[in-house]
ROSE-4610 file (N, C-alpha, C; in Angstrom, 1 decimal, always signed):
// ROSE-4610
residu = [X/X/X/X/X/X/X/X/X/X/X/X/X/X/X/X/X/X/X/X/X/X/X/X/X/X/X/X/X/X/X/X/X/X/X/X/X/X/X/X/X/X/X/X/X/X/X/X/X/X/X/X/X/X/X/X/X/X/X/X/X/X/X/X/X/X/X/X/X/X/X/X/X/X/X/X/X/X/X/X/X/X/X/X/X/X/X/X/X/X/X/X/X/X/X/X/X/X/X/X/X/X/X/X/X/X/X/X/X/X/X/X/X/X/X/X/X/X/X/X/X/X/X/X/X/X/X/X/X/X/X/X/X/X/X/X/X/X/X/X/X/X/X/X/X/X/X/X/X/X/X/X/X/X/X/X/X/X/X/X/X/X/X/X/X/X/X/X/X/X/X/X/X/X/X/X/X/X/X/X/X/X/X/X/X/X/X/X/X/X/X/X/X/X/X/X/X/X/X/X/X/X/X/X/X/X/X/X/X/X/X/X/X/X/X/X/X/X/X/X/X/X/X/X/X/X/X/X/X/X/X/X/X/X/X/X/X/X/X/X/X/X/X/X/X/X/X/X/X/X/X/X/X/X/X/X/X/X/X/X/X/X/X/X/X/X/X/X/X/X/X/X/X/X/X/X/X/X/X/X/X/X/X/X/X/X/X/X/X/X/X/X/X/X/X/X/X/X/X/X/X/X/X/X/X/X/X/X/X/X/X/X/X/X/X/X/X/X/X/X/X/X/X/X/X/X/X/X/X/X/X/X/X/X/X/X/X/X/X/X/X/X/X/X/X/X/X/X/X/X/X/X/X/X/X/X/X/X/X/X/X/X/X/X/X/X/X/X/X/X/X/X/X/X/X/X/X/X/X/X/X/X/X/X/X/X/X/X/X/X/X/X/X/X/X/X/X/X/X/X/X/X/X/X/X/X/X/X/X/X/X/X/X/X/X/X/X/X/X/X/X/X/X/X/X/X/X/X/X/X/X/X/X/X/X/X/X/X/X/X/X/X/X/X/X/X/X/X/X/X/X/X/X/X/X/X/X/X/X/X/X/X/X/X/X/X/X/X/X/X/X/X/X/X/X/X/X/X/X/X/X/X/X/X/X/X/X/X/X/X/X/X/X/X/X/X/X/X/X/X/X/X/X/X/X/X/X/X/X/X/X/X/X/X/X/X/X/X/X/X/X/X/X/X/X/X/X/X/X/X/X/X/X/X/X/X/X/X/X/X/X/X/X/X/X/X/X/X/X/X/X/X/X/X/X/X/X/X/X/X/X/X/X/X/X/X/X/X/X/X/X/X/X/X/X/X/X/X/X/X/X/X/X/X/X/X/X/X/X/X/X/X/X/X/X/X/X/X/X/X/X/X/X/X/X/X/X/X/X/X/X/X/X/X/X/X/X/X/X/X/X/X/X/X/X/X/X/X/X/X/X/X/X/X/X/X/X/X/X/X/X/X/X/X/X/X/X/X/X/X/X/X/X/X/X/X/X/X/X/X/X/X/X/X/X/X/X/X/X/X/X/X/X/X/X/X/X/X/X/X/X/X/X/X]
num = [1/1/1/2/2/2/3/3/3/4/4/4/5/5/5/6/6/6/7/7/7/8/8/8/9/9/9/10/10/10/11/11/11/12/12/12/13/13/13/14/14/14/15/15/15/16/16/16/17/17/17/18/18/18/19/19/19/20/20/20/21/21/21/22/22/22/23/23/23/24/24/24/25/25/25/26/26/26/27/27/27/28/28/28/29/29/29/30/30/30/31/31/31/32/32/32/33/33/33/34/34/34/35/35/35/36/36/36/37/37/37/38/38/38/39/39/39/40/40/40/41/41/41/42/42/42/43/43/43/44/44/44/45/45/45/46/46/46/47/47/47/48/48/48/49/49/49/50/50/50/51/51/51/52/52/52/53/53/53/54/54/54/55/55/55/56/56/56/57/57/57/58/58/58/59/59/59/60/60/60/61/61/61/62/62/62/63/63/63/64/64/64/65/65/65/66/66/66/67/67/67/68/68/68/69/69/69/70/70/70/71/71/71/72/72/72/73/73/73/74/74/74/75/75/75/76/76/76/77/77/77/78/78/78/79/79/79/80/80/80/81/81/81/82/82/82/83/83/83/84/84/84/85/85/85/86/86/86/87/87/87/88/88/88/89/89/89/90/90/90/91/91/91/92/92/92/93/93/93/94/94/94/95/95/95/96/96/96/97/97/97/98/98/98/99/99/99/100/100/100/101/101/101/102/102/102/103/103/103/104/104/104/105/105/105/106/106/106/107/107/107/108/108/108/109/109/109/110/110/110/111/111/111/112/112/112/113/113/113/114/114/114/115/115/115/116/116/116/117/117/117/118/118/118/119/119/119/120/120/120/121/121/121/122/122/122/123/123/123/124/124/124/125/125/125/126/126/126/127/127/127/128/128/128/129/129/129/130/130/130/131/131/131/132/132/132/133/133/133/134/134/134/135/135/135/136/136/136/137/137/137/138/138/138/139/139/139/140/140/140/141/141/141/142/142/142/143/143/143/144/144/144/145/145/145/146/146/146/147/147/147/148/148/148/149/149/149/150/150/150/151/151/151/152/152/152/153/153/153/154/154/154/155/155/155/156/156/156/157/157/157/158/158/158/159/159/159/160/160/160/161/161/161/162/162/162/163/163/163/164/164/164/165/165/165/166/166/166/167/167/167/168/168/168/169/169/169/170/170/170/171/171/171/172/172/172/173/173/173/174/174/174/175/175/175/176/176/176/177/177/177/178/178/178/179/179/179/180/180/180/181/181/181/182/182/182/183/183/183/184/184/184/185/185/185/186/186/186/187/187/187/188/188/188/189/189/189/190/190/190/191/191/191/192/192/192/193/193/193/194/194/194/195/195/195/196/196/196/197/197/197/198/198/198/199/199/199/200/200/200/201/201/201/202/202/202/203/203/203/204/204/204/205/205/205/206/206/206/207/207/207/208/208/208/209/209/209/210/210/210/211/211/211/212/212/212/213/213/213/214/214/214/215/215/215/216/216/216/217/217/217/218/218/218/219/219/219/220/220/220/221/221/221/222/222/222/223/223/223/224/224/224/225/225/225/226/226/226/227/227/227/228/228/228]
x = [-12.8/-13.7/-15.0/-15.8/-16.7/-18.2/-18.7/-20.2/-20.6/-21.8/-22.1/-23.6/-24.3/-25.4/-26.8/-28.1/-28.8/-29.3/-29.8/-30.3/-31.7/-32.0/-33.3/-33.0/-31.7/-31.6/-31.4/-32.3/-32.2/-31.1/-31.3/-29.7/-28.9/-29.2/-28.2/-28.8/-27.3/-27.7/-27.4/-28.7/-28.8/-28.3/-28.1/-26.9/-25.9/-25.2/-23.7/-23.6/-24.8/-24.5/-24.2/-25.5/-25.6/-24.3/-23.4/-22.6/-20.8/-21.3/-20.3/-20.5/-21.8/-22.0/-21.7/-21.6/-21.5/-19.7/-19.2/-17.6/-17.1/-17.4/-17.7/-17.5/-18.9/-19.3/-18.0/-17.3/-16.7/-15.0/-15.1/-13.8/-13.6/-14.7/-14.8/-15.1/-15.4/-16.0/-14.2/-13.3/-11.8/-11.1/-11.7/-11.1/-10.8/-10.1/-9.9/-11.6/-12.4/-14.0/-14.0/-14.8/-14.4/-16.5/-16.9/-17.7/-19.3/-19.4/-20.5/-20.3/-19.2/-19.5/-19.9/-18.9/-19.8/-21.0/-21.4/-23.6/-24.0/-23.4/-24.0/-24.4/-23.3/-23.1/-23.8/-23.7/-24.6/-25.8/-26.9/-28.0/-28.9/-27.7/-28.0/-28.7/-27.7/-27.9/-26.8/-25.6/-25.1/-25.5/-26.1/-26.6/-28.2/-28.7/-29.5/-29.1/-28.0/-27.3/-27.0/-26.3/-25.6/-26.9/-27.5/-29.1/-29.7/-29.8/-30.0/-29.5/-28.5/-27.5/-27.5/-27.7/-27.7/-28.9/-30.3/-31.5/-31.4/-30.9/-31.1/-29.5/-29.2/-28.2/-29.1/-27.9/-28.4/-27.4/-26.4/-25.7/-26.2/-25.6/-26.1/-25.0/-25.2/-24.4/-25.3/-24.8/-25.2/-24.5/-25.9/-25.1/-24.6/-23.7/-23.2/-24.1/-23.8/-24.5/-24.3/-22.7/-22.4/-23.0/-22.8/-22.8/-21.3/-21.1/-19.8/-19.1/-20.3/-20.0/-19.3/-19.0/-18.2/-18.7/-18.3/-18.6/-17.3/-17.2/-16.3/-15.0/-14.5/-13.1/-12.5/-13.5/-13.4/-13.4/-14.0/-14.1/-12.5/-12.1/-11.1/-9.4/-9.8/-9.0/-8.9/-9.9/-10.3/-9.4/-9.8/-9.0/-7.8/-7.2/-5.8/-4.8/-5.6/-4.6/-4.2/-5.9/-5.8/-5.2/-5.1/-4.5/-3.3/-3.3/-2.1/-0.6/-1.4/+0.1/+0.9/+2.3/+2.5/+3.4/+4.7/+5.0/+6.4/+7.0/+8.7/+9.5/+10.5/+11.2/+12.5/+13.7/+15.3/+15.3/+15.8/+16.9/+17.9/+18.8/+20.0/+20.3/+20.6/+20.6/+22.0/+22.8/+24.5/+24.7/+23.6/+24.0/+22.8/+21.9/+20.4/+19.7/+19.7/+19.0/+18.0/+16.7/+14.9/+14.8/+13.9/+13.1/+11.5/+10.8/+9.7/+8.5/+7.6/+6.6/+5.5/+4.9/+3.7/+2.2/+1.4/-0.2/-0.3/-0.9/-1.8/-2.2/-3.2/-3.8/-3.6/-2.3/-1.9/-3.4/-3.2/-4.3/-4.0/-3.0/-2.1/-1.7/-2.6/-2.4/-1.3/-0.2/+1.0/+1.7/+1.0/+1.1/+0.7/-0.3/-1.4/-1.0/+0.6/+0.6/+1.7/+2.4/+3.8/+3.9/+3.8/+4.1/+5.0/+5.6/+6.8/+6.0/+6.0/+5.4/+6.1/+6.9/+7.1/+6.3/+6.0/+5.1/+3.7/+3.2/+2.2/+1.7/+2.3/+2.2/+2.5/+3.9/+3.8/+2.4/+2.0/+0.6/+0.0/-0.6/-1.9/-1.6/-0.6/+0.1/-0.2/-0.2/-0.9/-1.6/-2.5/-3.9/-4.6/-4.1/-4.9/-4.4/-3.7/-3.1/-3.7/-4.1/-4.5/-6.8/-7.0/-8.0/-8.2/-7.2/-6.8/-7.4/-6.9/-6.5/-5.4/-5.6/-4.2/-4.5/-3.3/-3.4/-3.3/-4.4/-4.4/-2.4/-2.1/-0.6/-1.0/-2.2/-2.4/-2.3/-2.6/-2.9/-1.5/-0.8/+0.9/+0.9/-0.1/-0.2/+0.0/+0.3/+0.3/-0.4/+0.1/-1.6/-2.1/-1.8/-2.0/-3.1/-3.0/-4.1/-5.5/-6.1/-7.7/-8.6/-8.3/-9.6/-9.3/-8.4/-8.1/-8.4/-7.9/-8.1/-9.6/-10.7/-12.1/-12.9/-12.3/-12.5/-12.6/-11.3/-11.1/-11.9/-12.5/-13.4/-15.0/-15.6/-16.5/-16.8/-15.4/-15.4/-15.3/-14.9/-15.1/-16.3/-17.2/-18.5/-19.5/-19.1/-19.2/-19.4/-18.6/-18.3/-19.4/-19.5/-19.8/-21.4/-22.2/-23.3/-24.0/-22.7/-22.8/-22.8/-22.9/-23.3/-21.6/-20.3/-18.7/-18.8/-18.5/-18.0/-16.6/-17.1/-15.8/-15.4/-16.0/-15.9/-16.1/-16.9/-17.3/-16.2/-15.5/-14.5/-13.1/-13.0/-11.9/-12.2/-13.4/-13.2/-13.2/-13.8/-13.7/-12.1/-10.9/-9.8/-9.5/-9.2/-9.2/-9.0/-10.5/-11.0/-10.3/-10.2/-9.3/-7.9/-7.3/-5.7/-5.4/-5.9/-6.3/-7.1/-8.3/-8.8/-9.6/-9.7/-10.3/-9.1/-8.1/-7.2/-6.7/-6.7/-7.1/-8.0/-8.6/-10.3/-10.4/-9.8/-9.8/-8.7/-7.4/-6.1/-6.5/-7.7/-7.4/-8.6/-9.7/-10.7/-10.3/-9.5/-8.8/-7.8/-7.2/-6.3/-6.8/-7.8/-9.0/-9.6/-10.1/-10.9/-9.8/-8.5/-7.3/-7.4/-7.5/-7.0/-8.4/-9.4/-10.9/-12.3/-12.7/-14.3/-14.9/-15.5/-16.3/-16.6/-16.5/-16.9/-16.2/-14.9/-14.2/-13.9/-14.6/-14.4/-15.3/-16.8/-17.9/-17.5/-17.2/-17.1/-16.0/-14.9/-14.0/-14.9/-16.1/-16.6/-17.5/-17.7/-19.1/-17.9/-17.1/-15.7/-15.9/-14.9/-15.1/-16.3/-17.4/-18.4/-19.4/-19.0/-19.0/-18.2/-16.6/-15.8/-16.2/-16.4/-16.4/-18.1/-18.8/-20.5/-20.1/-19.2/-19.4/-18.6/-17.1/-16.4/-16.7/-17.6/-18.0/-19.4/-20.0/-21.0/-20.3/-19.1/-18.7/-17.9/-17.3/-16.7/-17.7/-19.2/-20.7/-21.1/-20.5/-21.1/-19.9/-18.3/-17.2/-16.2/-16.1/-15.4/-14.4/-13.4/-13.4/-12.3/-11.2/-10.5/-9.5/-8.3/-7.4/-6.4/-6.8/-5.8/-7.1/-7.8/-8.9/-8.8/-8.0/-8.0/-6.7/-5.6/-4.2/-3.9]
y = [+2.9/+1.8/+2.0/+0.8/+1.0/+1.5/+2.0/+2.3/+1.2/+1.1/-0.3/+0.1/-1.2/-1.6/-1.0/-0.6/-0.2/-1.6/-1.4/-2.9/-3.0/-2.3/-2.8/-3.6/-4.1/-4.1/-5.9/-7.0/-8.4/-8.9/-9.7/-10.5/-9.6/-8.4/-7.7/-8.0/-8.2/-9.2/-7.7/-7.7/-6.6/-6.9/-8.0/-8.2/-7.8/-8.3/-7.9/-6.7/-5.8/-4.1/-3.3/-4.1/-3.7/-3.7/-5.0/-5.3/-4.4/-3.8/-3.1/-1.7/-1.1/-0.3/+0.1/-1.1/-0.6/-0.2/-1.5/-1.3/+0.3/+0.6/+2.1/+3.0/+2.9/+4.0/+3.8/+2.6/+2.4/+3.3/+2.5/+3.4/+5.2/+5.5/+6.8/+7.2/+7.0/+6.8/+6.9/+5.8/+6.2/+7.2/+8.2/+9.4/+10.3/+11.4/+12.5/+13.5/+13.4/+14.2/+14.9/+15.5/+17.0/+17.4/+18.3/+19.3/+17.8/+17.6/+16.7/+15.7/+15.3/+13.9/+13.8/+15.1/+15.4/+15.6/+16.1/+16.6/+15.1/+14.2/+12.9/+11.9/+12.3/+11.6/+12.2/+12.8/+14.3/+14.1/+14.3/+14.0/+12.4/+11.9/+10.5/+9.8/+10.7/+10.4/+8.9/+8.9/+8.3/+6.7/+6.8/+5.5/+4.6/+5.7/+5.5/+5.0/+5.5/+4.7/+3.1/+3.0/+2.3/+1.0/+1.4/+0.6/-0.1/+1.2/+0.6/-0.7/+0.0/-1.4/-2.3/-2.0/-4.0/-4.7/-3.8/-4.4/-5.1/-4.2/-5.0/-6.1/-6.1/-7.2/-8.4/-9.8/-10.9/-11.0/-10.1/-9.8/-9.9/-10.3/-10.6/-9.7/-8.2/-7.6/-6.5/-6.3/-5.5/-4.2/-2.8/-1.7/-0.8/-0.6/+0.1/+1.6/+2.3/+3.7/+4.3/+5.1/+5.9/+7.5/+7.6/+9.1/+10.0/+10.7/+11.8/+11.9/+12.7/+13.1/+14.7/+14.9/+16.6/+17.2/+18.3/+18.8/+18.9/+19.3/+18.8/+19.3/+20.1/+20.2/+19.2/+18.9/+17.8/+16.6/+15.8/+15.0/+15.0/+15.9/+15.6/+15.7/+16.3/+16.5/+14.9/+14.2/+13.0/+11.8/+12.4/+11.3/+11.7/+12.8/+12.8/+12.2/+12.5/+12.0/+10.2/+9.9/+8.2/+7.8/+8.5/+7.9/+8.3/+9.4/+10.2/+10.9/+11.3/+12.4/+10.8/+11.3/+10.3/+11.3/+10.4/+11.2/+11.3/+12.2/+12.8/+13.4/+13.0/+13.1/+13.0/+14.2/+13.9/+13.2/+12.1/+11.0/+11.3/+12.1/+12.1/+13.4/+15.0/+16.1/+16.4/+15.5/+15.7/+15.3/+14.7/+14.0/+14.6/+14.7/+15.4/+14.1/+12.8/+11.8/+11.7/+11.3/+11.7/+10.3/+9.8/+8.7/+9.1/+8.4/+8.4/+7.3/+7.8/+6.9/+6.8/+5.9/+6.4/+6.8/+6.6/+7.0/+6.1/+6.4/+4.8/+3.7/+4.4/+3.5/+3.4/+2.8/+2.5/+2.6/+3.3/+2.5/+1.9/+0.8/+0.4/-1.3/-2.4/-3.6/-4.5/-3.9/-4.6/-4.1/-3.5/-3.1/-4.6/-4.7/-5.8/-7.2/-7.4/-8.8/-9.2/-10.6/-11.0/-10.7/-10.8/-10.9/-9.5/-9.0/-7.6/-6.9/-5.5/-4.6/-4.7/-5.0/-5.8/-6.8/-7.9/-9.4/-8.5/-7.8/-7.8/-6.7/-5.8/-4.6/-5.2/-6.1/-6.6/-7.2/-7.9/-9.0/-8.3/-7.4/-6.7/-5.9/-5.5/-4.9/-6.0/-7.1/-8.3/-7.8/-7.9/-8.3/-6.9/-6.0/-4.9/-5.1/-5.2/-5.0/-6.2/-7.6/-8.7/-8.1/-7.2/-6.6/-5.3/-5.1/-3.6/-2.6/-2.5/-1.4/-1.1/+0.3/+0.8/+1.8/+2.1/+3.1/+4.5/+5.6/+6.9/+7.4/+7.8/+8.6/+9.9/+10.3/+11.8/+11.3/+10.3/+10.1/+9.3/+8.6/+8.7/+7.8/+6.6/+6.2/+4.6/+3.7/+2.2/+1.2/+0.3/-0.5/-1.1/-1.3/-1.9/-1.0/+0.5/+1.5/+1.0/+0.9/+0.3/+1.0/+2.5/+2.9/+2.7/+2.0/+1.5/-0.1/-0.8/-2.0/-2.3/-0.9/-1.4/-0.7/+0.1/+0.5/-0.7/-1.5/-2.8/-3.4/-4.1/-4.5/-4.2/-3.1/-2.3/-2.9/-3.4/-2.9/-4.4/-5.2/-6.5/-7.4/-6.4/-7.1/-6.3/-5.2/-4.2/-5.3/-5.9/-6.8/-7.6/-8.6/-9.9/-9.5/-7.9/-7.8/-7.8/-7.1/-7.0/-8.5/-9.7/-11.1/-11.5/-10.8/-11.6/-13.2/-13.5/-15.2/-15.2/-15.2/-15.7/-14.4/-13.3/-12.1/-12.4/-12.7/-13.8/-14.5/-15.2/-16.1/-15.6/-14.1/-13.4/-12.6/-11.6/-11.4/-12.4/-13.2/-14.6/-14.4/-14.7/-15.0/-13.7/-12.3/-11.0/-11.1/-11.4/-10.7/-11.5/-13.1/-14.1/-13.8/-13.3/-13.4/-11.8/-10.5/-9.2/-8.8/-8.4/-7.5/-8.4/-9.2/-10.2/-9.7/-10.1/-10.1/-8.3/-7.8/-6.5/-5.8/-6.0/-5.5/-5.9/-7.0/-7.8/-7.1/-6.9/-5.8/-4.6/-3.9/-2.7/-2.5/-3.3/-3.2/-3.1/-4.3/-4.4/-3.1/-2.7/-1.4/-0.3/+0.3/+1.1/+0.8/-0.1/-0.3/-0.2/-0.2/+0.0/+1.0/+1.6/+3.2/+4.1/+3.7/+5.0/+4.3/+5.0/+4.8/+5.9/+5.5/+6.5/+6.3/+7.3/+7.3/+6.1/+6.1/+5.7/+4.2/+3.9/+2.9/+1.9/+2.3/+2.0/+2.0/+2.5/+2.3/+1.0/+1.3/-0.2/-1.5/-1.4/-3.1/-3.2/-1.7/-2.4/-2.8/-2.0/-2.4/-4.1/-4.7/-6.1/-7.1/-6.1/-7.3/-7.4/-6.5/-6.5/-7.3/-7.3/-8.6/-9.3/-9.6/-11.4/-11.6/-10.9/-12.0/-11.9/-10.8/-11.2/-12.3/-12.4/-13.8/-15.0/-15.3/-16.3/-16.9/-15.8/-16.0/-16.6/-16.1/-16.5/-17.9/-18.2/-19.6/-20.7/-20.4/-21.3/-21.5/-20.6/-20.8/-21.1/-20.3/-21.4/-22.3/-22.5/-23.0/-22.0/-22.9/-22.4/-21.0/-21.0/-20.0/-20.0/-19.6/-19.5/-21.0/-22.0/-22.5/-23.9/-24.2/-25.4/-25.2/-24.2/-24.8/-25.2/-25.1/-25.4/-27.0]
z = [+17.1/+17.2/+16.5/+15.8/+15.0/+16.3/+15.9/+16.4/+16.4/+18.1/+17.8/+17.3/+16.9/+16.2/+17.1/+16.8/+17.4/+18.5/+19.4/+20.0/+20.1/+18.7/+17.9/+16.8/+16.5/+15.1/+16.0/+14.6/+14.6/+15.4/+16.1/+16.6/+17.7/+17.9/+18.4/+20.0/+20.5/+22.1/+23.2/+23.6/+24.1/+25.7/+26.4/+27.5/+27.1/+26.6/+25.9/+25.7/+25.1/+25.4/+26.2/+27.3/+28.7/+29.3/+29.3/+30.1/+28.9/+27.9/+27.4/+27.8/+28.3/+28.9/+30.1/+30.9/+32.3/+32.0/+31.5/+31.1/+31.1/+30.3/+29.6/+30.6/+31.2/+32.5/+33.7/+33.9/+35.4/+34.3/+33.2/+32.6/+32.8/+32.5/+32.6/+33.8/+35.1/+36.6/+37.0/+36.6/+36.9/+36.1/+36.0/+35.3/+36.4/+36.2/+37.0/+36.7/+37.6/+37.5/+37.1/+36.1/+35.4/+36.3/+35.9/+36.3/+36.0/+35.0/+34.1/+34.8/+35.3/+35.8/+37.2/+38.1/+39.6/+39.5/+38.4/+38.3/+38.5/+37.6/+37.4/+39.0/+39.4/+40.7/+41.6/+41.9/+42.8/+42.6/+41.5/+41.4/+41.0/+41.1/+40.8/+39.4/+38.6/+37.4/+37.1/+38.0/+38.0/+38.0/+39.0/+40.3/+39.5/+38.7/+37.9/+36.4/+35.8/+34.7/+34.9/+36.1/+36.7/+36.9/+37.3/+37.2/+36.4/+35.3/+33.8/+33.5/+33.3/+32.4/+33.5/+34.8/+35.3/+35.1/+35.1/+34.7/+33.4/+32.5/+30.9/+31.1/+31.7/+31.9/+32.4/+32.8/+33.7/+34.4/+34.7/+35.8/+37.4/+38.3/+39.7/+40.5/+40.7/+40.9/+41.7/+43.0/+44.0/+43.7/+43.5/+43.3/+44.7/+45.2/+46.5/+46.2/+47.6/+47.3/+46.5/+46.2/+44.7/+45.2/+46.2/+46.7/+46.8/+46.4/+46.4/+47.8/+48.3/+49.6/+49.6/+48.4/+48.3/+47.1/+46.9/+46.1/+44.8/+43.8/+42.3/+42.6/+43.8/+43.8/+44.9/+45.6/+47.1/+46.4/+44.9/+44.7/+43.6/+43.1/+42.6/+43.8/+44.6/+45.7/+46.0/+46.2/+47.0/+45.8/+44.7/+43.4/+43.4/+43.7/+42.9/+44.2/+45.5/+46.6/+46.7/+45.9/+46.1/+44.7/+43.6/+42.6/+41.9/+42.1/+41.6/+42.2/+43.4/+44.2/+45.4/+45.0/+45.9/+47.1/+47.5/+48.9/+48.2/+48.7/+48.1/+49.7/+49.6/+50.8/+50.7/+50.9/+50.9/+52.0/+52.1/+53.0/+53.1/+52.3/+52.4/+52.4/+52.8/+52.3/+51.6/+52.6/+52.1/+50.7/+49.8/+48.8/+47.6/+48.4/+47.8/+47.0/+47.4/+47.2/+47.6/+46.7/+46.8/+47.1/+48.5/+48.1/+48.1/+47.2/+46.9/+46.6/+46.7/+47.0/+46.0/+45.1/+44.2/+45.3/+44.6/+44.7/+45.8/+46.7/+47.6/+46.9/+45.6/+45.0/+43.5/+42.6/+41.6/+40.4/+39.4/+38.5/+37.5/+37.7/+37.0/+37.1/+36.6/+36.7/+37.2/+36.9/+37.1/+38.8/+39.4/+40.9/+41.1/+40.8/+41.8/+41.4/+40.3/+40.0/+40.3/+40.2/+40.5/+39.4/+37.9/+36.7/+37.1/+35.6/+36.3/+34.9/+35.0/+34.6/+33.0/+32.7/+30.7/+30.6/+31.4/+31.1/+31.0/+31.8/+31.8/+31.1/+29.9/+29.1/+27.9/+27.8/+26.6/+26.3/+26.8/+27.1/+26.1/+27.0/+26.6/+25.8/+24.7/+23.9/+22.4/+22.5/+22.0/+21.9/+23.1/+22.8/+22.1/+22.1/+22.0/+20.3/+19.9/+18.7/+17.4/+18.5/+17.7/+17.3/+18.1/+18.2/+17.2/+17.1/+15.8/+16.6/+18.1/+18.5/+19.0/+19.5/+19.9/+20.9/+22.3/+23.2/+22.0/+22.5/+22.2/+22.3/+21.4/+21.6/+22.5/+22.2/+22.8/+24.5/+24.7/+26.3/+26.9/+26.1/+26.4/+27.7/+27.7/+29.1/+28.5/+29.8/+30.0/+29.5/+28.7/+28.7/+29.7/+30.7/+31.9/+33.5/+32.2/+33.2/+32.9/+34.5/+34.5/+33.5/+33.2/+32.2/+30.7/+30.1/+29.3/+28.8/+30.2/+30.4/+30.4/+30.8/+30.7/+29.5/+28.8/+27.8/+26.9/+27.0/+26.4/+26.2/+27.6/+28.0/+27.1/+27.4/+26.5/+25.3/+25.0/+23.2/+22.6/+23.5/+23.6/+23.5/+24.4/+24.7/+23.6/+23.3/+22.0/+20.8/+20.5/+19.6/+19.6/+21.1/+20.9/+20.7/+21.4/+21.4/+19.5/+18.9/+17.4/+16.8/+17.3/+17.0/+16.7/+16.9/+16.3/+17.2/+16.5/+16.5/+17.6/+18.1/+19.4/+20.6/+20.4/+21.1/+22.6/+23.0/+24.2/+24.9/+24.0/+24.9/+25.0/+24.0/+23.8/+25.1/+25.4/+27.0/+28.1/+27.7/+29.0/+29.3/+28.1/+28.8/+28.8/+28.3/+28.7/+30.3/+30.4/+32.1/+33.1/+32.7/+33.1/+33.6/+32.3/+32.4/+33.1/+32.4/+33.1/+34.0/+33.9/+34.4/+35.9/+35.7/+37.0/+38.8/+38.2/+39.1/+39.7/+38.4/+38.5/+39.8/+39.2/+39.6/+41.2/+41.7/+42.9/+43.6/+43.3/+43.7/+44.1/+42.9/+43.1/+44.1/+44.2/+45.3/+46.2/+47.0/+48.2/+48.9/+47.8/+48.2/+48.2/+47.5/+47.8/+49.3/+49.9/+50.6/+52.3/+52.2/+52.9/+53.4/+52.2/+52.6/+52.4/+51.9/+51.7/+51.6/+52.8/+53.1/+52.0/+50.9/+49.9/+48.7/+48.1/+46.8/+45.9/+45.7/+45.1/+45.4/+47.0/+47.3/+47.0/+46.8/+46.4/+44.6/+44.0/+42.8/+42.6/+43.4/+43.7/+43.5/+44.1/+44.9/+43.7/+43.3/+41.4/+40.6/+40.3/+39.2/+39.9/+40.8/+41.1/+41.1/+41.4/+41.3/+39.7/+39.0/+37.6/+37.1/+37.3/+36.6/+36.8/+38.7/+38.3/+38.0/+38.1/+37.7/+36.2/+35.3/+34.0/+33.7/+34.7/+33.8/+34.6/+35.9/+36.0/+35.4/+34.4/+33.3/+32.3/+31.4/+30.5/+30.3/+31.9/+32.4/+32.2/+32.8/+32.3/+31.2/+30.2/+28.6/+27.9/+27.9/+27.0/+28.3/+29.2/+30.0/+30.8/+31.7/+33.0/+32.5/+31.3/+30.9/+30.0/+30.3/+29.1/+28.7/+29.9/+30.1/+28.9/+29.2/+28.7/+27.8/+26.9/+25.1/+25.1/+25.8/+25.6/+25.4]
């Protein structure tokens, strides 16, 4: 993806950076924590980024605490049980049949929809493609994973802050048809099962979609369906 524009340079809409920044930070915030990102969090370098970009925004978005609570092996211990490890169990020993269970908490869109996990990968297999991008081969992952889906995101509002002609209403229905519904699933099921870190990052993820797409519903209309 191209570098974006300085937000000194004429015309360049420095909301729309903001709000491709925060994108950015919550994509990489659903990572597995490496050492740099617990310091961030820990000393509140985090909470202070997180700040930034809503001030230079006109976003109406309440930041939660954004405290750890552990230290970088407790905070990855904490992510892999809510996102990654699930439960494995023989039912049957006479036969050696496994049943199994994923993660508590999917980071994966198509958990959270009736659509079936082809409707909603093809989808965004479009859309990423009508954008002239593509999922990393190195990362070998879904398009329908949230730090992908906000990367998207990012790079969208990336665009529109670079002055593109219609970038705006391309995340409007984005966040509409994806990540809105997303973002509202994966909050709720976070909030189920974990009082914390991750849960507080849950409610900024959500309350970041929707103040951005009920911004963008005020300036091109209500979504994907009003141009049909």
């Amino acid at each position: 993806m191209a570098a974006p524009q300085s937000d000194q340079e004429p015309g360049y809409d420095r909301d729309a950076a903001a709000r491709s920044g925060l994108y950015a930070l919550l994509a990489r915030a659903f990572d597995n924590p490496d050492e740099q990102f617990h310091a961030a969090a820990a000393d509140g370098q985090l909470a202070e980024e997180i700040d930034a970009y809503v001030d230079r925004s006109s976003l109406d978005v309440d930041r939660p605490r954004i405290d750890t609570g552990d230290d970088r092996k407790g905070l990855s211990a904490t992510y892999n049980a809510l996102f990654t490890l699930g439960h494995a169990e023989y039912t049957d020993r006479t036969d050696g049949s496994l049943e199994s269970d994923g993660p508590p908490v999917p980071l994966y869109e198509s958990t959270y929809r009736e659509a079936s996990w082809n409707d909603v990968n093809v989808d965004l297999a479009r859309v990423y493609d009508h954008f002239g991008v593509a999922v990393d081969q190195e990362r070998r992952d879904h398009h329908d994973n949230v730090r992908l889906e906000l990367e998207f995101a990012a790079y969208l509002a990336r665009r529109e802050a670079a002055g593109e002609d219609g970038a705006g209403r391309a995340r409007r229905d984005f966040l509409d048809r994806h990540l809105d519904p997303f973002a509202e699933g994966l909050c709720a099921r976070i909030e189920a099962v974990h009082d914390g870190f991750y849960a507080d990052l849950a409610r900024l993820l959500d309350g970041v979609v929707t103040a951005d797409l009920t911004d963008l519903r005020e300036r091109y209309g209500g979504g994907v369906d009003d141009e049909q």
